[in-house]
C-alpha positions, 0 to 999 in steps of 0.5 A: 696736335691733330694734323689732317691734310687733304690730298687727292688722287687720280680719281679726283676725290679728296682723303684724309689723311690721319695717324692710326691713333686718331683712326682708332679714337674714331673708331672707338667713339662709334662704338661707344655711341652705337651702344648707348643712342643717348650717350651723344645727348648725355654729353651734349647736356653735360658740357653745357652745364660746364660751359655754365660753370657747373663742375667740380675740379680735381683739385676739389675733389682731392681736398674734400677726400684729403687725397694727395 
């Protein structure tokens, strides 16, 4: 579970305040999408066809192939 609390300083500006692997989750993404402009549209058109109930389950896939 993500917990993010603000708090703030002498400089009356707010932080936030993450743990290291959200940090270095974030950090990744930037990176991947720096890389590849479109990914962020790829994606986006990707979970609208899951919204729409376009998608295939693991457990599909496992019958299909016969894997266990």
């Amino acid at each position: 579970m993500n917990t993010i609390k603000t708090i703030t300083i002498k400089s009356k500006k707010p932080l936030i305040v993450i743990t290291a692997e959200e940090y270095e989750g974030m950090k990744e993404t930037i990176e991947l999408l720096s890389r590849n402009p479109r990914l962020a549209d790829e994606l986006k058109k990707e979970r609208e066809e899951m919204d729409k109930g376009k998608y295939i389950t693991l457990r599909d896939i496992k019958k299909r192939y016969r894997i266990r």
